[in-house]
VOBAFI-627206 format. One record per residue: residue number from 1; x negated, y negated, z negated of N, C-alpha, C, O in turn; residue in one letter. Coordinates in steps of 0.05 Angstrom, whole numbers. Layout:
NUM  X  Y  Z  X  Y  Z  X  Y  Z  X  Y  Z  A
...
***
This chain:
1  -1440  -213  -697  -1435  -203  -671  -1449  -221  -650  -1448  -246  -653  X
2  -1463  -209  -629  -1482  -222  -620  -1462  -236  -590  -1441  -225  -586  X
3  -1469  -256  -573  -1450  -268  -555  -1439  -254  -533  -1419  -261  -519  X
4  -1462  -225  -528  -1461  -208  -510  -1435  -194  -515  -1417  -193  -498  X
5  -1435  -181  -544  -1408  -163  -549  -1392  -173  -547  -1372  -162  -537  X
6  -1391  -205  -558  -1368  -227  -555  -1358  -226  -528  -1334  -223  -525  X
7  -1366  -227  -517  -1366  -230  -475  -1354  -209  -471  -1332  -212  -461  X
8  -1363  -184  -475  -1354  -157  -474  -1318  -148  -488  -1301  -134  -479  X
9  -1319  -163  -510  -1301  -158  -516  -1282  -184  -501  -1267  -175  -484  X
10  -1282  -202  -503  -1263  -220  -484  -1258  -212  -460  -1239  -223  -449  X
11  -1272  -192  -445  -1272  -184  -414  -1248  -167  -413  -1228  -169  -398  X
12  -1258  -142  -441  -1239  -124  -444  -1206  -137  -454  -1184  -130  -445  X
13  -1210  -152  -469  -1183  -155  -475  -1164  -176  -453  -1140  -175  -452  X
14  -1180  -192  -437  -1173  -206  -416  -1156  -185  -396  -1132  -186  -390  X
15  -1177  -165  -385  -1171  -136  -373  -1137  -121  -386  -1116  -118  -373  X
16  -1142  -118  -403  -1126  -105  -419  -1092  -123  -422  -1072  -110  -418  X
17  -1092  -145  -427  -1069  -164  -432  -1068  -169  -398  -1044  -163  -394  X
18  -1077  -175  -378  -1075  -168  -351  -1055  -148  -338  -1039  -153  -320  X
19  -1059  -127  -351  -1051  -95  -337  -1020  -96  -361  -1006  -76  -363  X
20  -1017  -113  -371  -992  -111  -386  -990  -94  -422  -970  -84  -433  X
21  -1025  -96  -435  -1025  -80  -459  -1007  -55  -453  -983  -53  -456  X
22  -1025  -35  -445  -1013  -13  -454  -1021  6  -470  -1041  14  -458  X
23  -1020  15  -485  -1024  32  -515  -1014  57  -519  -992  67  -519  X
24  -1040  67  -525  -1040  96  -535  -1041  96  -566  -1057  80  -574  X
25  -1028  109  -585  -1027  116  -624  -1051  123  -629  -1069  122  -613  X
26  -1052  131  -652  -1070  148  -656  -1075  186  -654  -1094  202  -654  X
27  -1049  185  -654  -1041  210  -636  -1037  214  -607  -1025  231  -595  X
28  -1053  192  -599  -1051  198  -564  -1024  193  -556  -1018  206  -536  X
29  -1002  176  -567  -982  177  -552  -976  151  -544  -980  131  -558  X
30  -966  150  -522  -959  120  -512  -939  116  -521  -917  128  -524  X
31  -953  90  -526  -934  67  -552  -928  41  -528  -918  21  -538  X
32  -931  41  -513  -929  5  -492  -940  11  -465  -965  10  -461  X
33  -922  16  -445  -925  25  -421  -942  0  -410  -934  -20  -422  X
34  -959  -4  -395  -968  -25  -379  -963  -17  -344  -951  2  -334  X
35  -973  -34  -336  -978  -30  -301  -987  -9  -297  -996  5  -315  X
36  -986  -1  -277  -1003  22  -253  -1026  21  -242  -1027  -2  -235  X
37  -1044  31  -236  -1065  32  -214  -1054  26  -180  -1066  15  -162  X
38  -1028  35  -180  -1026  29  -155  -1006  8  -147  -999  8  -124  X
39  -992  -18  -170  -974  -36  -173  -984  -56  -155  -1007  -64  -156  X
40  -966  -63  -140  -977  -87  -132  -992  -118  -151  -987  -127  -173  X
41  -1008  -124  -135  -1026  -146  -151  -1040  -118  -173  -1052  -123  -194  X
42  -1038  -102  -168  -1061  -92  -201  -1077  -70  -181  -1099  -64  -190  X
43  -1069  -58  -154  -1092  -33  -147  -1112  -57  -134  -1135  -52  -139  X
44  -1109  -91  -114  -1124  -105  -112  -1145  -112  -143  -1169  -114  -140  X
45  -1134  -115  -167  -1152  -119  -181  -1179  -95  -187  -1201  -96  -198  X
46  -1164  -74  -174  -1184  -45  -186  -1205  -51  -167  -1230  -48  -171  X
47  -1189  -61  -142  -1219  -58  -122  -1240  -83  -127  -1261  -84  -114  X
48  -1233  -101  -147  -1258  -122  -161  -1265  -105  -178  -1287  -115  -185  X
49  -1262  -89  -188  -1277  -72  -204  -1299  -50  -199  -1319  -44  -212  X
50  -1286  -40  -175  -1304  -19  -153  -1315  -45  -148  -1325  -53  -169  X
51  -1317  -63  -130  -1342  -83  -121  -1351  -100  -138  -1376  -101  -135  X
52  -1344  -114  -155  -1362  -127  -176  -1383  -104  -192  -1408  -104  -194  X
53  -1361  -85  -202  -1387  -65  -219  -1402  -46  -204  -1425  -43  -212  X
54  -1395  -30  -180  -1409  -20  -168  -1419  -16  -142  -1433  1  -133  X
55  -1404  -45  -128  -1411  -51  -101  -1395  -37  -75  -1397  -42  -51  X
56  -1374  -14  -92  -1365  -4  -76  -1340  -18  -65  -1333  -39  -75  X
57  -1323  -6  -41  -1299  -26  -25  -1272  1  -36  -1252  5  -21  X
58  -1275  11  -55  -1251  24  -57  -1233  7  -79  -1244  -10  -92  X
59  -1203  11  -81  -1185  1  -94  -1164  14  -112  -1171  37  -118  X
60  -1143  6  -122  -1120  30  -137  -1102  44  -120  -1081  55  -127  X
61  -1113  44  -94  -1094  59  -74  -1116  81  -73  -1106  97  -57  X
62  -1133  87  -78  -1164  99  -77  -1146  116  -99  -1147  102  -119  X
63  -1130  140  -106  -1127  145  -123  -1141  172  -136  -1143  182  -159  X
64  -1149  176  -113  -1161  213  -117  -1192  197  -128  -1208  213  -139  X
65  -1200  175  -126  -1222  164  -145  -1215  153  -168  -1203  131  -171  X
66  -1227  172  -192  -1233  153  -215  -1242  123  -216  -1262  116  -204  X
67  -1229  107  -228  -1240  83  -222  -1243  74  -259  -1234  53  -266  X
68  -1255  91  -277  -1261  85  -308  -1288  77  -312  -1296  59  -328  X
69  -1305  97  -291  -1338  80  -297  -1341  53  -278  -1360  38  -279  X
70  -1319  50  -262  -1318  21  -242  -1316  -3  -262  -1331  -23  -261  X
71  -1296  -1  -279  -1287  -11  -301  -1308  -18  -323  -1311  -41  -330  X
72  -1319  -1  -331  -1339  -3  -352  -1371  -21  -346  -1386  -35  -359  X
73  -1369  -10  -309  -1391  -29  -299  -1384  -54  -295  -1399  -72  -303  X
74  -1361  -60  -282  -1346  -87  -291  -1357  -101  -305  -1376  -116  -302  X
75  -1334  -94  -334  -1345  -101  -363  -1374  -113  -374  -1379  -132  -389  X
76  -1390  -95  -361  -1415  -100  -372  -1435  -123  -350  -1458  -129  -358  X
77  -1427  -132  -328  -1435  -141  -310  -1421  -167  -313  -1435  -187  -311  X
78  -1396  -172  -318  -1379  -193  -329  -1393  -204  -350  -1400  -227  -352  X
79  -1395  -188  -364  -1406  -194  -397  -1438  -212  -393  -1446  -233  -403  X
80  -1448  -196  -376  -1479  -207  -371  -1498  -179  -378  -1519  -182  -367  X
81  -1497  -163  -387  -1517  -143  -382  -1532  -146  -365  -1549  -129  -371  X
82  -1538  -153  -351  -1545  -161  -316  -1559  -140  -310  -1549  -126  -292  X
83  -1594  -127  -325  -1598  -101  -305  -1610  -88  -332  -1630  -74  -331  X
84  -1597  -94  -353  -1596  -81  -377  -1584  -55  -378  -1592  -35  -391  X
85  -1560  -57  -362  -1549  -27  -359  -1546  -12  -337  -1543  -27  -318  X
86  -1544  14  -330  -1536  28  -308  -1510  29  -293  -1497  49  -297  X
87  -1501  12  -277  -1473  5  -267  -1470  38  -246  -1490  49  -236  X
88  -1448  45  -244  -1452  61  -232  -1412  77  -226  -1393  72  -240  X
89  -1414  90  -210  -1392  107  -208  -1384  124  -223  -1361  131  -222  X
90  -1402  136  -241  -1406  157  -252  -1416  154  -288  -1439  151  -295  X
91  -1397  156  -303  -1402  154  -324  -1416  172  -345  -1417  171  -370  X
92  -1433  198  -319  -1456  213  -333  -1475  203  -324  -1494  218  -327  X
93  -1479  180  -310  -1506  165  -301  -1517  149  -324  -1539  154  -333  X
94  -1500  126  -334  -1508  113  -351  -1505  137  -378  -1528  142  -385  X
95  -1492  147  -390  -1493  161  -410  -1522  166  -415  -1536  154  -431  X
96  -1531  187  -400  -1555  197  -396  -1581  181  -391  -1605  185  -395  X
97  -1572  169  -385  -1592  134  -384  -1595  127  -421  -1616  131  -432  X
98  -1581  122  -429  -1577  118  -456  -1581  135  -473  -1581  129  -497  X
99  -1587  165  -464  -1600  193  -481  -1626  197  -472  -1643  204  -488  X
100  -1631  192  -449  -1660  206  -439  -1677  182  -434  -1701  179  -439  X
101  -1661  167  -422  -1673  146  -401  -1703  128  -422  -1714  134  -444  X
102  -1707  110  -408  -1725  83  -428  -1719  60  -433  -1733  40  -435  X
103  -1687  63  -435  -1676  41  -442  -1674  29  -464  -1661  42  -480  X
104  -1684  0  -479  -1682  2  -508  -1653  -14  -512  -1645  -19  -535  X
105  -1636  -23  -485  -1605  -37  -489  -1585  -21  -501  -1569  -28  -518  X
106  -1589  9  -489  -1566  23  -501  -1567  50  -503  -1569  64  -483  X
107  -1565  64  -537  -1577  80  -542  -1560  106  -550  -1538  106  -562  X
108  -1575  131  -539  -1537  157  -542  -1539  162  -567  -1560  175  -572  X
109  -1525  157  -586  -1527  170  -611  -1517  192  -621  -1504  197  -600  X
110  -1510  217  -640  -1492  233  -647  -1480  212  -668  -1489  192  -680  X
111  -1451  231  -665  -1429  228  -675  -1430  232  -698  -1415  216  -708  X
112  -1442  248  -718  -1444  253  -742  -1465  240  -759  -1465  243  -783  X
113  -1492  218  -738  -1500  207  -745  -1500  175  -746  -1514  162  -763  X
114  -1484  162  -728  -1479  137  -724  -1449  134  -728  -1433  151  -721  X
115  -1445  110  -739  -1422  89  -744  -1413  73  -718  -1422  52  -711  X
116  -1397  84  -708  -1402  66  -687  -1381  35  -697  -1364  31  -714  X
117  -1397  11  -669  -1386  -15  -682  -1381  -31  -652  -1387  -25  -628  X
118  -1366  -54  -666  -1351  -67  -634  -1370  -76  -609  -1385  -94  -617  X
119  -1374  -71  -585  -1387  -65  -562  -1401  -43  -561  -1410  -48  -538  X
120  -1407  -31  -563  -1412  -1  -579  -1389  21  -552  -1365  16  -554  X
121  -1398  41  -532  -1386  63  -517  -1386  83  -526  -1406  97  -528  X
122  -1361  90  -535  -1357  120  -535  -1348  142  -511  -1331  135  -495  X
123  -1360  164  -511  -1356  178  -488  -1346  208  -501  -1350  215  -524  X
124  -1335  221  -480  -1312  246  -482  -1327  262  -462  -1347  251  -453  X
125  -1321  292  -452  -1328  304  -431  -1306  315  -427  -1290  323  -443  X
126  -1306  316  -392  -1278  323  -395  -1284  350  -378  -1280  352  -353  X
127  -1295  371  -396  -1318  400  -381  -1332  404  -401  -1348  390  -413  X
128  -1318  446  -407  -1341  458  -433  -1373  462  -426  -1386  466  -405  X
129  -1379  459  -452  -1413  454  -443  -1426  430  -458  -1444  432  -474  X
130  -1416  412  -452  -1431  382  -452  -1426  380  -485  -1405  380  -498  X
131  -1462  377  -493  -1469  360  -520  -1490  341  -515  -1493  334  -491  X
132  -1500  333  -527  -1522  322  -528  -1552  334  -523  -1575  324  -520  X
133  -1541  360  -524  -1564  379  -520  -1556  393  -492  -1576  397  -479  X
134  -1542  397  -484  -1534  410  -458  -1526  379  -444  -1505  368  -451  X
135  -1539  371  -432  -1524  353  -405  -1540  347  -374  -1557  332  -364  X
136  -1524  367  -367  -1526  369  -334  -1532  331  -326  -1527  310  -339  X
137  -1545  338  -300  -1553  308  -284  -1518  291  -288  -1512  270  -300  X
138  -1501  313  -271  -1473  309  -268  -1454  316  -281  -1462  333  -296  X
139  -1429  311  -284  -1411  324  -306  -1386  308  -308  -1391  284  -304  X
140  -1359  313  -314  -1332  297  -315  -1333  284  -349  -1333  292  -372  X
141  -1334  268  -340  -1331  250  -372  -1318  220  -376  -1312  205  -357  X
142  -1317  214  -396  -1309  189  -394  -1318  167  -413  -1334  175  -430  X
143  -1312  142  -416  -1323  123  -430  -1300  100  -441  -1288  89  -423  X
144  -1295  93  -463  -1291  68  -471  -1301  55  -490  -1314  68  -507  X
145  -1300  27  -493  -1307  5  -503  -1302  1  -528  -1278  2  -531  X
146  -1316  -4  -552  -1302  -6  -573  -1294  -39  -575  -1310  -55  -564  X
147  -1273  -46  -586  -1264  -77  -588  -1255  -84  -614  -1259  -108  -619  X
148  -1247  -74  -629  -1242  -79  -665  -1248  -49  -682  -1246  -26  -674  X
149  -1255  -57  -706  -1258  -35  -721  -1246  -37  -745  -1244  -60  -752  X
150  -1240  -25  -755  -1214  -24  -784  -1221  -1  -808  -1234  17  -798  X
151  -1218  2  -830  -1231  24  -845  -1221  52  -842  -1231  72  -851  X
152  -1197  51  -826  -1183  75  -812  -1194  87  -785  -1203  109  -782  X
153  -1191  69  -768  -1190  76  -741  -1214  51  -728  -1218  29  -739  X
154  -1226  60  -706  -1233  32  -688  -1206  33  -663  -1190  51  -668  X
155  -1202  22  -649  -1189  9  -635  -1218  8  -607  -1241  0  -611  X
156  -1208  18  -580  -1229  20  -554  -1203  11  -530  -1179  13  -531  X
157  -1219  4  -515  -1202  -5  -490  -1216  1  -457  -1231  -16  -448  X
158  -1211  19  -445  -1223  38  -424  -1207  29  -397  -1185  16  -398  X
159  -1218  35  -375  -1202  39  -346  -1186  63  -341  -1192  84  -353  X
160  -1171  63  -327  -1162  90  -311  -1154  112  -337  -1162  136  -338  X
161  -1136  97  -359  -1122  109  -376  -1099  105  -380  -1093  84  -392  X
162  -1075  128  -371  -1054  133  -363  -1047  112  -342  -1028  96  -343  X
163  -1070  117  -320  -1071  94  -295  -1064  67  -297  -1047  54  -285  X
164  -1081  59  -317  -1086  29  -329  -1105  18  -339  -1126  32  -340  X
165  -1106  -2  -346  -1124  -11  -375  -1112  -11  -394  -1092  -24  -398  X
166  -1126  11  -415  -1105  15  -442  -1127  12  -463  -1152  15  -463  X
167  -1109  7  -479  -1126  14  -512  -1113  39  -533  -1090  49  -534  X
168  -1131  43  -545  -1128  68  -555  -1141  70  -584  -1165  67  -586  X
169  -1127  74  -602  -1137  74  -636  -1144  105  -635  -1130  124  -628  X
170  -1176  103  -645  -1188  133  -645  -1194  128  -676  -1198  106  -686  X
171  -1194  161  -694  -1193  158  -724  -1226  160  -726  -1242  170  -710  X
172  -1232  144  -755  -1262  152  -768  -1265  157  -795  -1247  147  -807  X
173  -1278  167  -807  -1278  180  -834  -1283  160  -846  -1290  140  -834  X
174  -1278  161  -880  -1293  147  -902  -1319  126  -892  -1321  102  -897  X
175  -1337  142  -879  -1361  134  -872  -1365  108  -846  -1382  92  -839  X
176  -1337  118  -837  -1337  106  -805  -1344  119  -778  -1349  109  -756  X
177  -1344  140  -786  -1358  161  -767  -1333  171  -741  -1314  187  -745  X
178  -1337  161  -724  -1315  184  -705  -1306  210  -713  -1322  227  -719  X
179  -1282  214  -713  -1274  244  -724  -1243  253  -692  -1229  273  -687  X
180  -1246  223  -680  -1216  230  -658  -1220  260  -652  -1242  269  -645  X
181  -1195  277  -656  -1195  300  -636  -1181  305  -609  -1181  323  -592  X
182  -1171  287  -611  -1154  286  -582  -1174  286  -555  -1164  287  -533  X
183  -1204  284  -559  -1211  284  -533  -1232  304  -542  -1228  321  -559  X
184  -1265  301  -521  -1284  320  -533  -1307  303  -538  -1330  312  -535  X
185  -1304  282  -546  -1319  258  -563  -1353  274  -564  -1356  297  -572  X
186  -1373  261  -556  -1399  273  -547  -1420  259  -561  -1434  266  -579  X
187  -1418  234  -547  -1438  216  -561  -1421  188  -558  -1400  183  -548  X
188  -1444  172  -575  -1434  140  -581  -1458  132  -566  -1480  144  -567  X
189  -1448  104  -547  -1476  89  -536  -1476  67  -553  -1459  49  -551  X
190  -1490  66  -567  -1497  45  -589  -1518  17  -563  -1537  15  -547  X
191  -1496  1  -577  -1507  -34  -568  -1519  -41  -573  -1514  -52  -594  X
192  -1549  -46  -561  -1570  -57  -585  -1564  -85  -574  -1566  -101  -592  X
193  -1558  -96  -552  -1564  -123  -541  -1544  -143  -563  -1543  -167  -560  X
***
């Protein structure tokens, strides 16, 4: 594991034990309530997340904004990516950066053909349509982080899930392959750094 994912993953789990571990099964059900987006001491932390990852001045009182790709740009700006990746509001910016773009940091893979592994993004759409072959400039989707992997499940830890920082055990086959159905699982951004 290279020091980058190490970073990455310490950010996340720092993040995560912060907001009070809150946990989703593997059936999507919450197992460990954490904080709020809008708790005191925790919607001020959202808004280091809007301005460290994307420069913006919104916060967890900001509620009608997603704040999951704020989070992820965070993460990766914390970590040191520095202009390795696409920080952005919008987590069909970097996606698509990572499918189309000329990036060799971080690469969109399918699901049926990559393993995904720890620092490693998985993304969902949350809107019919979106594959790898169909993706609009724009689009509702989302992203988390992978942070452990197990021969069952990996284990990811995201923003702005069930208005927190949560982690969440998504299933993988024999192979290691993503199989979660609870969301609409699209592509893996594979870590080259």
């Amino acid at each position: 594991m290279s020091d980058f994912v190490e970073r990455i993953k310490n950010v996340c789990y720092a993040e995560w034990l912060h907001f009070g571990k809150q946990t989703y099964s593997i059936t999507n059900s919450l197992t460990n309530q954490g904080m709020r987006e809008t708790d005191a001491g925790f919607w001020q932390r959202i808004g280091v997340y809007w301005e460290l990852g994307t420069g913006s001045d919104k916060d967890g009182q900001d509620t009608d904004w997603p704040w999951s790709a704020a989070f992820i740009s965070y993460v990766m700006k914390m970590a040191g990516a520095d202009k390795r990746f696409k920080y952005s509001t919008r987590h069909s910016d970097y996606i698509n950066e990572s499918i189309h773009g000329n990036t060799r940091f971080f690469k969109g893979r399918k699901l049926n053909e990559y393993t995904p592994k720890v620092g490693d993004l998985v993304c969902y759409s949350k809107q019919h349509g979106i594959s790898l072959d169909q993706l609009p400039k724009y689009y509702k989707s989302h992203t988390d982080i992978v942070v452990n992997k197990t021969p069952k499940y990996i284990e990811v830890i995201g923003g702005n899930v069930g208005n927190s920082v949560s982690k969440k055990y998504l299933k993988i086959d024999d192979k290691g392959r993503l199989i979660d159905t609870n969301h609409k699982w699209f592509v893996i951004m594979e870590n080259k750094l």
